[in-house]
Rosetta silent file (secondary structure, phi, psi, omega in degrees, C-alpha in Angstrom):
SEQUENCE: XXXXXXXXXXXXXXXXXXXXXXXXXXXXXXXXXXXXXXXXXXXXXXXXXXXXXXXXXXXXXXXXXXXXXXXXXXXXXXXXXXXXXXXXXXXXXXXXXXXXXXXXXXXXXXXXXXXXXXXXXXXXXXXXXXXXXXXXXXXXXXXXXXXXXXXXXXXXXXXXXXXXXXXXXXXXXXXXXXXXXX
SCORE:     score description
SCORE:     0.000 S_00000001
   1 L     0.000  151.361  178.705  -13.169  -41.707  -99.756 S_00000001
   2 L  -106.198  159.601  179.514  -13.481  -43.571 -102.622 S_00000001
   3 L  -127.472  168.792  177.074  -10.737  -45.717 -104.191 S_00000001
   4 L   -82.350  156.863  179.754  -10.291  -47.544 -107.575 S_00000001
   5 L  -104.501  170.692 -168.854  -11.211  -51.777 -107.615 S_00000001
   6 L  -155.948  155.092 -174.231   -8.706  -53.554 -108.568 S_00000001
   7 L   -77.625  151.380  147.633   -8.494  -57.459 -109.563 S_00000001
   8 L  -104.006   72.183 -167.498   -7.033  -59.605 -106.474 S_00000001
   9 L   -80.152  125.296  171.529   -5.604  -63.061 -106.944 S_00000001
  10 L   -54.453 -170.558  168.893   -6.254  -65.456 -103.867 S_00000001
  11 L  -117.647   -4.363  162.607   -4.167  -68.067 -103.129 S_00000001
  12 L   -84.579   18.205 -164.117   -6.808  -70.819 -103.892 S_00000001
  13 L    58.659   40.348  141.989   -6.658  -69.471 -107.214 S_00000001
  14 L   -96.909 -179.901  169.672   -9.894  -67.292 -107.239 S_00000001
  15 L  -100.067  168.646  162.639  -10.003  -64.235 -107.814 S_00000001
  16 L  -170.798  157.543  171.595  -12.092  -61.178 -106.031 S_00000001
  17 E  -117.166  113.117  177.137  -11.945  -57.681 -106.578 S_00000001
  18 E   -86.367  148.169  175.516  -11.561  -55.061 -103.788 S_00000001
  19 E  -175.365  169.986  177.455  -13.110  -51.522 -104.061 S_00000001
  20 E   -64.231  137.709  174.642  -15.056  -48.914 -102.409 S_00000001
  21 L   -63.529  116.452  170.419  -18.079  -49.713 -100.494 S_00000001
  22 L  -103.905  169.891 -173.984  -21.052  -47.454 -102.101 S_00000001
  23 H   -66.740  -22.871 -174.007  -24.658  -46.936 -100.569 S_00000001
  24 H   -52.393  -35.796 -163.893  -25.859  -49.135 -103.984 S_00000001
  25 H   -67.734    2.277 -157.521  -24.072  -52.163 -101.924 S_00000001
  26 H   -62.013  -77.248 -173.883  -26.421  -51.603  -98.716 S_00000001
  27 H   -29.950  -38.033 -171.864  -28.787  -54.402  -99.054 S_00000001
  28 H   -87.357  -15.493  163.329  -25.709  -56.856  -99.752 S_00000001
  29 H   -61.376  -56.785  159.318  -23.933  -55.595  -96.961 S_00000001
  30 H   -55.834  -68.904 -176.944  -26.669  -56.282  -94.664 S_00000001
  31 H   -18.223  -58.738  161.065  -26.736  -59.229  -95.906 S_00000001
  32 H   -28.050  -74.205 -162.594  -23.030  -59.600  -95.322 S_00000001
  33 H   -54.160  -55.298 -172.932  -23.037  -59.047  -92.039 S_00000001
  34 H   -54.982  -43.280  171.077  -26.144  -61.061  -90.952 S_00000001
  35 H   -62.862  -68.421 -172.461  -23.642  -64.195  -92.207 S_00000001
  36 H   -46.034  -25.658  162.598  -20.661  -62.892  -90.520 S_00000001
  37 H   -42.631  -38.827  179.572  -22.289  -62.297  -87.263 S_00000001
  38 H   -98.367  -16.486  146.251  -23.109  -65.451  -87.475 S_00000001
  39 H   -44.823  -57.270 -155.359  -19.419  -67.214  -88.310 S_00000001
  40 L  -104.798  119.619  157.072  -17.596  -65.996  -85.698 S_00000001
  41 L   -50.182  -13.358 -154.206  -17.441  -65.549  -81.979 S_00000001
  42 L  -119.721   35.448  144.864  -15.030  -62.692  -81.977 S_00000001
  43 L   -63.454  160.595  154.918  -17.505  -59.850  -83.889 S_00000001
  44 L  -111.707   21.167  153.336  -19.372  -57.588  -81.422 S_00000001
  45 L  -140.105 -156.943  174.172  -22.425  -58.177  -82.006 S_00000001
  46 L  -129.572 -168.703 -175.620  -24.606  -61.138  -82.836 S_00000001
  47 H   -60.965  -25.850 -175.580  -27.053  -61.256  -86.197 S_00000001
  48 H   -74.213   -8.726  167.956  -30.303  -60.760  -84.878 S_00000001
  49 H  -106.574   15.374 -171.858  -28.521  -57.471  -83.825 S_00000001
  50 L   -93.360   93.443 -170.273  -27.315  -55.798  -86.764 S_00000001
  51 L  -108.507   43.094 -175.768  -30.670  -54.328  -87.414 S_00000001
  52 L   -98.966  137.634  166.333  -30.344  -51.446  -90.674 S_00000001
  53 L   -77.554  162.324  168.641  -32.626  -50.936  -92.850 S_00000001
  54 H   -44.246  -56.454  162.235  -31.365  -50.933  -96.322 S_00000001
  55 H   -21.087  -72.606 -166.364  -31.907  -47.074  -96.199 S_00000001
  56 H   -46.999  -70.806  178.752  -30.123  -46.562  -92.971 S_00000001
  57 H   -45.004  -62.195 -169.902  -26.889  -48.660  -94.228 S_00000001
  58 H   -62.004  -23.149  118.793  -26.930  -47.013  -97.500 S_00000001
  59 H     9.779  -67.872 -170.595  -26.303  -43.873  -95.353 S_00000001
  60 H   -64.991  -23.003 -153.184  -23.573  -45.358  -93.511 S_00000001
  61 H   -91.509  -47.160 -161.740  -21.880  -46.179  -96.938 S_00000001
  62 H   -58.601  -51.472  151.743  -22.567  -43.007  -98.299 S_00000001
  63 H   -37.932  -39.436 -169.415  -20.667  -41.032  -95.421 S_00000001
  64 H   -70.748  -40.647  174.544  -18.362  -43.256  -95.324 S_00000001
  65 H   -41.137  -43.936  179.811  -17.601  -42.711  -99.359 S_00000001
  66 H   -63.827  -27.915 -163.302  -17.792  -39.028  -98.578 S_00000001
  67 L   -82.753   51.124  157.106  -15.643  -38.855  -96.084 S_00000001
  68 L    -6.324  -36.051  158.926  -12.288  -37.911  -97.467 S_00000001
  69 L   -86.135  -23.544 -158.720  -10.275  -39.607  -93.921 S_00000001
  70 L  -112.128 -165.219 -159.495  -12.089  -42.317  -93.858 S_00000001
  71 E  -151.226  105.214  137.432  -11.601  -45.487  -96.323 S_00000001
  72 E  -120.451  135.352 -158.413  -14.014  -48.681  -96.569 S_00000001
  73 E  -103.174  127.126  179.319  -12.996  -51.143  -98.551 S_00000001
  74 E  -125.842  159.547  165.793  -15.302  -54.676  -99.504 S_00000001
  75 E  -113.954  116.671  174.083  -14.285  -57.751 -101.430 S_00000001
  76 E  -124.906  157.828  170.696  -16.431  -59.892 -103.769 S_00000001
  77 E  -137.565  157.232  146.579  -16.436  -62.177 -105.788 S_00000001
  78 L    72.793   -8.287 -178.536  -18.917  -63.895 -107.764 S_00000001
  79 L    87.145   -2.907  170.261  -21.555  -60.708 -106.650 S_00000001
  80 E  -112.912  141.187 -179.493  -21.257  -61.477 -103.430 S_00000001
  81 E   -65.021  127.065 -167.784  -19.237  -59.664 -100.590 S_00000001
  82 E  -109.447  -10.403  165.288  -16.738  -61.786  -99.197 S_00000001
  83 E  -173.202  147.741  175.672  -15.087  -59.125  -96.833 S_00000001
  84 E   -99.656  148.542  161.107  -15.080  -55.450  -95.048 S_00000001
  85 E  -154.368  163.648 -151.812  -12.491  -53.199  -93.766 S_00000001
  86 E  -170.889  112.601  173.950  -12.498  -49.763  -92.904 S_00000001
  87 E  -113.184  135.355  165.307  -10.211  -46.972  -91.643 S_00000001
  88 E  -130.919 -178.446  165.654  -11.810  -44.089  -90.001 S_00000001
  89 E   -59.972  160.053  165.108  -11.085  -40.724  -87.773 S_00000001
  90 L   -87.518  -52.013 -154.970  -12.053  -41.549  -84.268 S_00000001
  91 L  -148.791  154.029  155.888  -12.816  -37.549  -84.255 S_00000001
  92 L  -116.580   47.534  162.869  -12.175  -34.617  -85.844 S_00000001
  93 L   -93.339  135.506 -142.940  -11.673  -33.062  -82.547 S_00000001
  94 L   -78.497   17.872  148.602   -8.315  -31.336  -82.879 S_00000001
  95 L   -72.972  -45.110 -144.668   -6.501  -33.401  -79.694 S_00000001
  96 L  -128.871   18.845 -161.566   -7.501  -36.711  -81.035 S_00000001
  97 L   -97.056  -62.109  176.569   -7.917  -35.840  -84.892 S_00000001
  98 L   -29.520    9.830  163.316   -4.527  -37.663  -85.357 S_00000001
  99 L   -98.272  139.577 -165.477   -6.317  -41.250  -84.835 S_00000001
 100 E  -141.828  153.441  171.204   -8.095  -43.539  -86.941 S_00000001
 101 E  -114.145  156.352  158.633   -9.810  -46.793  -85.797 S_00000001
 102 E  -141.277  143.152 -178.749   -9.840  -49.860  -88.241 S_00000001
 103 E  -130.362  141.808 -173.625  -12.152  -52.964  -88.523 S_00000001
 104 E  -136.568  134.144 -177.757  -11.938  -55.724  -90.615 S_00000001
 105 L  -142.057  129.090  160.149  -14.055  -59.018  -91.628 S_00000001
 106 L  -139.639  161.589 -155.907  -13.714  -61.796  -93.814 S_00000001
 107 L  -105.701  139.506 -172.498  -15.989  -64.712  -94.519 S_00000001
 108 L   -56.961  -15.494  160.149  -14.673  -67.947  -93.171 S_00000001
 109 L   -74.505  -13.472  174.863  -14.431  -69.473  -96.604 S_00000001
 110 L  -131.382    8.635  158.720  -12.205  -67.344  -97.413 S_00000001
 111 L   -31.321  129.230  175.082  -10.041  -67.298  -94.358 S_00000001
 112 L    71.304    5.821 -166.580   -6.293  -67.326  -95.317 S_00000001
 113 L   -99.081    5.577  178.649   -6.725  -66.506  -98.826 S_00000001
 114 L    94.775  -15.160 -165.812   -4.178  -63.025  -98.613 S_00000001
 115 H   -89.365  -15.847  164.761   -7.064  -60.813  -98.616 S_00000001
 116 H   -57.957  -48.689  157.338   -7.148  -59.566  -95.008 S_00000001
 117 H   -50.572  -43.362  164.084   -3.599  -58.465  -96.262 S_00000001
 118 H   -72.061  -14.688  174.864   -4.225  -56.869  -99.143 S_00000001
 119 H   -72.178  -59.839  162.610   -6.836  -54.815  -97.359 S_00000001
 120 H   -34.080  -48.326  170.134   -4.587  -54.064  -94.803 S_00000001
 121 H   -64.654  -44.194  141.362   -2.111  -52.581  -97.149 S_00000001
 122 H   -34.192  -60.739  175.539   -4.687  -50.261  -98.524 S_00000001
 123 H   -65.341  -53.089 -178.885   -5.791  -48.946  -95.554 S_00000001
 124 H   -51.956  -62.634  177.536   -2.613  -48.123  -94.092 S_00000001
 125 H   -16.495  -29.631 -149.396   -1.631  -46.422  -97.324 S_00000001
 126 H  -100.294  -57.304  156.589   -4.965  -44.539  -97.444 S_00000001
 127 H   -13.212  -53.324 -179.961   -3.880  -43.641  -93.467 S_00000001
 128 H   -91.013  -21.509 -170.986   -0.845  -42.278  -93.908 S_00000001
 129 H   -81.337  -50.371  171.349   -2.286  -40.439  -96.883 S_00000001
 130 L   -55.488  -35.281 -173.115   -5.118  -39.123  -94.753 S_00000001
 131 L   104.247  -62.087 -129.717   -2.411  -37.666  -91.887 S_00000001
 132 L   -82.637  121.264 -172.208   -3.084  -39.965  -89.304 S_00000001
 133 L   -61.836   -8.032 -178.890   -0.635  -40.303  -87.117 S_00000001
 134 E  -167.996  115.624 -169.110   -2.126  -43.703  -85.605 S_00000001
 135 E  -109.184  137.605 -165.071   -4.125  -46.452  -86.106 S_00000001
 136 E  -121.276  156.032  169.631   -5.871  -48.114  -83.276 S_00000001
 137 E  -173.908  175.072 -163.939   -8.375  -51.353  -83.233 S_00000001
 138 E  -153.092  133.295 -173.353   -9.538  -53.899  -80.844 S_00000001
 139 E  -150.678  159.573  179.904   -9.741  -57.700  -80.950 S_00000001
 140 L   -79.951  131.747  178.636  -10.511  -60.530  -78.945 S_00000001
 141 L   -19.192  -36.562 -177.925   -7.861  -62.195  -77.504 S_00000001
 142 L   -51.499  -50.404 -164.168   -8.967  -65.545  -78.721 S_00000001
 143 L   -61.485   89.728  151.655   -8.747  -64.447  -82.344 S_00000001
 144 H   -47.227  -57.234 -176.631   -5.110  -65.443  -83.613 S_00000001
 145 H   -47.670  -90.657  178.725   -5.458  -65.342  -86.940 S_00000001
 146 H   -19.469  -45.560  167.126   -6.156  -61.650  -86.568 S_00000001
 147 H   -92.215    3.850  175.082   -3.865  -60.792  -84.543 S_00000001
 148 H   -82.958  -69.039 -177.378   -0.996  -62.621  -86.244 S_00000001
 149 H   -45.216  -36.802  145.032   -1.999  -60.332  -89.151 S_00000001
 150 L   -62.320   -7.191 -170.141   -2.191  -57.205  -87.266 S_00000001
 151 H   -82.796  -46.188 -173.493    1.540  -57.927  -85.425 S_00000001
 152 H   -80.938   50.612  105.817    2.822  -58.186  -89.223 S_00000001
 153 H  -107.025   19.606  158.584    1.729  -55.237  -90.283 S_00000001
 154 L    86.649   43.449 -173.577    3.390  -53.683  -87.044 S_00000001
 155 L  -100.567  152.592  167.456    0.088  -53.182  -84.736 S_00000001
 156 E  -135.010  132.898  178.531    1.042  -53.762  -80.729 S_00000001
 157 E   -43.945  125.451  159.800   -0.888  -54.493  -77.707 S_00000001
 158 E  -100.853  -31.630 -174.893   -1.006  -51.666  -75.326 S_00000001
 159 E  -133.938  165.186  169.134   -4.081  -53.235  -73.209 S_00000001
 160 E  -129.351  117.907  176.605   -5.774  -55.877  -72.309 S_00000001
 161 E   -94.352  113.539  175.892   -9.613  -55.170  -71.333 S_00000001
 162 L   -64.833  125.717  156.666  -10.653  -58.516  -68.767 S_00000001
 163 L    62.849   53.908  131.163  -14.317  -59.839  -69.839 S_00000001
 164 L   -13.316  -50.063  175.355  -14.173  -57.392  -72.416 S_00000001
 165 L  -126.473  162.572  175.751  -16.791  -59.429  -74.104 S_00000001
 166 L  -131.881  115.839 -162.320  -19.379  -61.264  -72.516 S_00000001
 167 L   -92.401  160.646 -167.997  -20.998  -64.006  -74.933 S_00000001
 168 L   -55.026  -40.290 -165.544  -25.144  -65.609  -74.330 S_00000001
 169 L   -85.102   13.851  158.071  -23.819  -68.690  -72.568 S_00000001
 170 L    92.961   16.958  159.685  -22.226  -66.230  -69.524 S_00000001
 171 L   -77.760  168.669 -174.813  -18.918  -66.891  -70.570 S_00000001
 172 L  -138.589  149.903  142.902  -16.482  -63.866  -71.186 S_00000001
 173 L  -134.325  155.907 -172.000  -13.456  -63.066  -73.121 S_00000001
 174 L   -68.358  170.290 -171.077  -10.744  -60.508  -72.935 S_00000001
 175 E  -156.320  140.269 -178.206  -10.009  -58.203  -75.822 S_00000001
 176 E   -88.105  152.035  174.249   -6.731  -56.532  -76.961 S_00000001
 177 E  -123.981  111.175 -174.043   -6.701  -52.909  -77.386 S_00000001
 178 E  -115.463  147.030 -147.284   -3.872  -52.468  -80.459 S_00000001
 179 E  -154.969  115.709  160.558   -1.961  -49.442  -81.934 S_00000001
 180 E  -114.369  143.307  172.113    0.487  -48.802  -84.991 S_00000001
 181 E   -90.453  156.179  157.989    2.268  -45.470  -85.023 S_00000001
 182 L   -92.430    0.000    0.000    2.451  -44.421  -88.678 S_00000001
């Protein structure tokens, strides 16, 4: 689905504007990503494996745009994307159609700046708007930040998956499996 952009004030006092992702943004997406992959431990993959061609990703965008349940939302500033989020159906099989998954990223510079919230706000809205009855998502335990921001917007553990992840140097971490009813 597509949405309107709208102006965003940070709290370092930039600005960024969130709006719908379109397939023009593919290259810059990839792009995105290839950083963020590379920030973070608690992504699931790592950069060298986020392999889309520009093509392929503009695809991805395009569906996603297209998509009337689903939602993804980027932030930029400055021409560059500074974060993704995204609610979609898990299915439209009619047991499960009532579910949505959502994933979220923001670049580490801009950690703490309100905009995983404001994103957040969006999506549910655009959720509840959609009919889905639930939003589900999964994060690694480690990640705090994240999950202080999903418990305030009312998300709750239900699971825990043990070595969930397994990272290059054979270490593992667990991963929450989290749920808001709408």
């Amino acid at each position: 689905m597509k949405t309107a952009a709208e102006s965003l004030g940070l709290k370092n006092g930039q600005s960024c504007v969130l709006r719908s992702a379109e397939p023009e943004d593919a290259q810059r997406m990839i792009a995105y990503m290839k950083k963020m992959l590379g920030e973070t431990p608690y992504l699931l993959r790592a950069p060298e494996e986020f392999d889309y061609s520009a093509q392929a990703e503009a695809e991805v965008l395009k569906r996603r745009r297209d998509d009337p349940r689903a939602l993804m939302i980027l932030a930029e500033t400055g021409g560059e994307i500074i974060a993704v989020s995204d609610v979609t159906p898990i299915s439209d099989k009619s047991r499960i159609r009532h579910r949505a998954v959502l994933g979220m990223s923001v670049r580490k510079d801009f950690w703490r700046q309100g905009i995983g919230s404001a994103m957040m706000e969006r999506l549910i809205a655009h959720a509840r708007q959609a009919g889905f009855e639930q939003i589900e998502l999964e994060v690694v335990s480690a990640n705090r930040r994240a999950i202080s921001l999903y418990v305030k917007y009312g998300f709750q553990v239900y699971g825990t998956r043990h070595h969930g992840i397994k990272y290059p140097d054979g270490s593992y971490a667990d991963d929450y499996m989290m749920c808001k009813e709408l």
